[in-house]
Each structure stands twice: as structure tokens, then as C-alpha cells.
C-alpha positions as CSV (number, residue, x, y, z in Angstrom):
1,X,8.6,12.3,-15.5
2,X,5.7,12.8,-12.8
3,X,5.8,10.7,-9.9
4,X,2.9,9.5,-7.7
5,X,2.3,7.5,-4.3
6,X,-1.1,5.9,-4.3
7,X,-2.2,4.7,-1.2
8,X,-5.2,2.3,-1.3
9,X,-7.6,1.3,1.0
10,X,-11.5,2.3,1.1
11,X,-12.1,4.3,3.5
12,X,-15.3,5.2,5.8
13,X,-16.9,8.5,5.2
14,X,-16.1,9.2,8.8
15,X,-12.2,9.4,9.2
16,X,-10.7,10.4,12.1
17,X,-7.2,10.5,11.2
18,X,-7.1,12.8,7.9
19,X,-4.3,13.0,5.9
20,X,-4.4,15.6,3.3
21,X,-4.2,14.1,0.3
22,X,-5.7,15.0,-3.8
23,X,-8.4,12.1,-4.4
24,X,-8.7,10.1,-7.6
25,X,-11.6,10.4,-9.6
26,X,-13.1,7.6,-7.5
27,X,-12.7,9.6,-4.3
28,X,-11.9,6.1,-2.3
29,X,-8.0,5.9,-2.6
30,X,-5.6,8.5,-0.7
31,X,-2.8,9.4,-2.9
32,X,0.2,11.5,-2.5
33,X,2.9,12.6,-4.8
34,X,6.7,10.9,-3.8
35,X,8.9,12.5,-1.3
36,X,6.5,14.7,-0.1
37,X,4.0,12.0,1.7
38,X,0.7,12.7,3.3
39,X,1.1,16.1,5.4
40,X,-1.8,15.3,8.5
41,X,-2.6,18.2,9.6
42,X,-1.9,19.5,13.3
43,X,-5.6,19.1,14.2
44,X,-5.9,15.8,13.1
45,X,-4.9,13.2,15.8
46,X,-5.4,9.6,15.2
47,X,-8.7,8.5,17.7
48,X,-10.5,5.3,18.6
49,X,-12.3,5.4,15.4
50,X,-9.5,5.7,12.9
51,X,-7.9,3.1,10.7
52,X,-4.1,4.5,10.6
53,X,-1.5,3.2,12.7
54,X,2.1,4.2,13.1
55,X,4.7,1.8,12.0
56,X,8.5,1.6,12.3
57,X,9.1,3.2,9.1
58,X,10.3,6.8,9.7
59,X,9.4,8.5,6.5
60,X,8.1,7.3,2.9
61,X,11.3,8.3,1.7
62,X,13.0,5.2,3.3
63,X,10.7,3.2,1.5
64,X,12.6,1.2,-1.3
65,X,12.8,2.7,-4.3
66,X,13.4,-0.1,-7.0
67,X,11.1,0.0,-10.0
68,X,8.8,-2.5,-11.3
69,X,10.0,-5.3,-8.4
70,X,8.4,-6.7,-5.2
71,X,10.4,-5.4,-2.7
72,X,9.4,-5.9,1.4
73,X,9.9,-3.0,4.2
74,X,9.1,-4.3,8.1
75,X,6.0,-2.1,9.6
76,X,6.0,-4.0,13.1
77,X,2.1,-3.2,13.2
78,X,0.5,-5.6,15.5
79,X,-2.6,-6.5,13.3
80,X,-0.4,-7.7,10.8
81,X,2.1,-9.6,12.6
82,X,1.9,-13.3,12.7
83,X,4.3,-14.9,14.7
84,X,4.6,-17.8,12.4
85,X,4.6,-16.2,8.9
86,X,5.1,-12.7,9.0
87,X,6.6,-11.5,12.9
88,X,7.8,-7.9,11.7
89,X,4.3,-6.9,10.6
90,X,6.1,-6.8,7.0
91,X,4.5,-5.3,3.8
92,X,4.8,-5.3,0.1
93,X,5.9,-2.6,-1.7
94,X,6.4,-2.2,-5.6
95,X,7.1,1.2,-7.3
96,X,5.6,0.2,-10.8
97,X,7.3,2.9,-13.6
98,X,5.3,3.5,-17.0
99,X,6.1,6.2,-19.3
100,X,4.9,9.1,-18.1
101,X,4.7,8.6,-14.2
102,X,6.2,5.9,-11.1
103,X,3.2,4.9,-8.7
104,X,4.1,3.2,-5.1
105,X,1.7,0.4,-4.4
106,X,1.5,-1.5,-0.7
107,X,0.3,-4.5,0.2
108,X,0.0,-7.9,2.1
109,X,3.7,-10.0,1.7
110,X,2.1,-13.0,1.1
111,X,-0.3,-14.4,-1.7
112,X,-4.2,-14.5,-1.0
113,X,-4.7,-17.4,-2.8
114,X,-1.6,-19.5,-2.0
115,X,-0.6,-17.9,0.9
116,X,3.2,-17.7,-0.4
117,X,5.5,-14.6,-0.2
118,X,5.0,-12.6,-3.0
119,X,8.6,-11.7,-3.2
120,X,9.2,-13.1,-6.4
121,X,6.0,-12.1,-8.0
122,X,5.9,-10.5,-11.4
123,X,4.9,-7.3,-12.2
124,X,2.6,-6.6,-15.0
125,X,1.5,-3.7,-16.9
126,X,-2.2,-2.0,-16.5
127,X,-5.0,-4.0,-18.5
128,X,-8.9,-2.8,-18.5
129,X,-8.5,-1.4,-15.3
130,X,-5.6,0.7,-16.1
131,X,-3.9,0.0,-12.8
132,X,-0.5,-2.1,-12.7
133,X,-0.7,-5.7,-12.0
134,X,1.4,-8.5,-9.9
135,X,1.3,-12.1,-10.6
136,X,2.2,-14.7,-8.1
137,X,5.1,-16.7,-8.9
138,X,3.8,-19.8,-7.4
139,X,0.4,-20.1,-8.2
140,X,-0.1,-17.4,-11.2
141,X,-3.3,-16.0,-9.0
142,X,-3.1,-12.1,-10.6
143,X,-3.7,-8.9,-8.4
144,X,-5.1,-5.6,-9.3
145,X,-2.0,-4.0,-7.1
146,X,-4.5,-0.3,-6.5
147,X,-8.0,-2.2,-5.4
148,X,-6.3,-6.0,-4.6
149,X,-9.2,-7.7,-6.6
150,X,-8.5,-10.7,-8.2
151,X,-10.8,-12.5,-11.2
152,X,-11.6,-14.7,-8.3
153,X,-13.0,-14.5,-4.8
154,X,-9.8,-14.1,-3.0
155,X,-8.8,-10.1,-2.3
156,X,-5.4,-9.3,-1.6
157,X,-5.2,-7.2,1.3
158,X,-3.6,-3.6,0.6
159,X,-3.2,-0.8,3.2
160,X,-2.9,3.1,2.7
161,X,0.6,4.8,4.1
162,X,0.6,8.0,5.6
163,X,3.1,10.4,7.4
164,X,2.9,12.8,10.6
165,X,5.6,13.9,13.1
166,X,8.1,11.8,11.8
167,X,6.6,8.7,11.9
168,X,4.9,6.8,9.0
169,X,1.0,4.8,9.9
170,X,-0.4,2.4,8.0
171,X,-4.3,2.8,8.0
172,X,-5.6,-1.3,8.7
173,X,-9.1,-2.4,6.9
């Protein structure tokens, strides 16, 4: 059985910060197959203009590593931390199994729509877009879990993971 880490999040032609990583046909999502993470090279420092930034996590293998479930891992990232809803700068993370391959998703702990944790979402299997799926348990709004897009105008926010010295960054939109 393969496995794969995808790690979403459009990036700008211009990154500072470059993990290496094997693009999707698309060429706008980082992936990076399980246990081995994104290898940055030496020369690649993160600057002013890049999106990635180190977390508390110390290596995507301490990432959970349930299948097909919302589970949530604290990042401490600033940009993400709300004192009143989310302090630890926490993220979701589901590794959705299929036959032939598990894929490790990321993405904001709470709903877009509703704005409730989606802890107790439900994971669903790809549709059209071939990419897994997670419903909210509260208000049924459903997520592509790759892109975040949603039938309707609310977007899901998802981040890319990355690894360097011993440290795991999160690249912010």
C-alpha cells in the first residue's frame, strides 16, 4: 500500500522557503510521501517573503496517525491562535485511507461555515473531484479536504506542512 502526505495551500510563483517536494499534475499543492516529509534544502532559509512558519510539532512523524478520523495536533503558530477559540494555534489533521494509498490532509479546527470544531466531522470518500471529503457534524456544510472549497462561498482554510532541522513549519495563506 503507497502512502502519501499532501500538503495544500497555493502557493506564489515566488517562494522563498522551498521545500523539495514531487508536484501534482496541477503544480499548486506541495506533496510529500509519509515519514520522509519535505527535505528543505540547506540553501533554502525561510525570508520575509515566505509563507512557512515553524510550529511546535517536531517531525511529521508525530503527527497522528489514525485513518479516516478528525484528529487535532497544537502548532502554537501565532497567526492562527485565537485566544478565545483556538489559543494553541491547533490544526486539523485526517489521514483519509482508500485502497491503494493513505493521504494526510491539514486544515483549520473549526468549521467555515458554522465556526464549530470539526472534531467530530465525518469523513467522506472522493466524488467528481477525486479528493476525500469531510462533513461538518453540526451544520452538514461539506469540504473538499485538498483545495477547502465548499459548494458554497465559504472556503475552509488549509495550510501546507513542511520539515527542516528538526522542526516542522506550517506555510500560512
Amino acid at each position: 500500500m503507497k502512502c502519501h502526505l499532501i500538503l495544500f495551500l497555493t502557493l506564489p510563483s515566488t517562494l522563498a522557503f522551498s521545500p523539495s517536494f514531487a508536484s501534482r499534475n496541477d503544480g499548486s499543492f506541495l506533496n510529500a510521501k509519509r515519514g520522509r516529509g519535505l527535505d528543505v534544502p540547506p540553501s533554502s532559509a525561510p525570508s520575509k517573503k515566505s509563507n512557512w512558519i515553524a510550529t511546535s510539532i517536531p517531525s511529521l512523524g508525530d503527527l497522528p496517525k489514525e485513518t479516516n478520523v478528525v484528529k487535532v495536533i497544537d502548532t502554537n503558530v501565532a497567526s492562527i491562535t485565537d485566544k478565545n477559540i483556538n489559543p494553541t494555534g491547533a490544526v486539523s489533521i485526517v489521514n483519509y485511507q482508500d485502497e491503494s494509498a493513505t493521504t494526510t490532509y491539514c486544515f483549520s479546527v473549526s468549521c467555515a461555515s458554522c465556526k464549530i470544531p470539526l472534531t467530530k466531522g465525518k469523513v467522506l470518500p472522493p466524488k467528481e473531484s477525486g479528493d476525500a471529503r469531510l462533513q461538518c457534524d453540526l451544520c452538514g456544510a461539506t469540504y473538499n479536504l485538498r483545495s477547502g472549497e465548499q459548494n458554497k462561498e465559504e472556503k475552509l482554510p488549509v495550510y501546507a506542512l513542511g520539515e527542516k532541522g528538526g522542526k516542522v513549519f506550517i506555510s500560512m495563506p
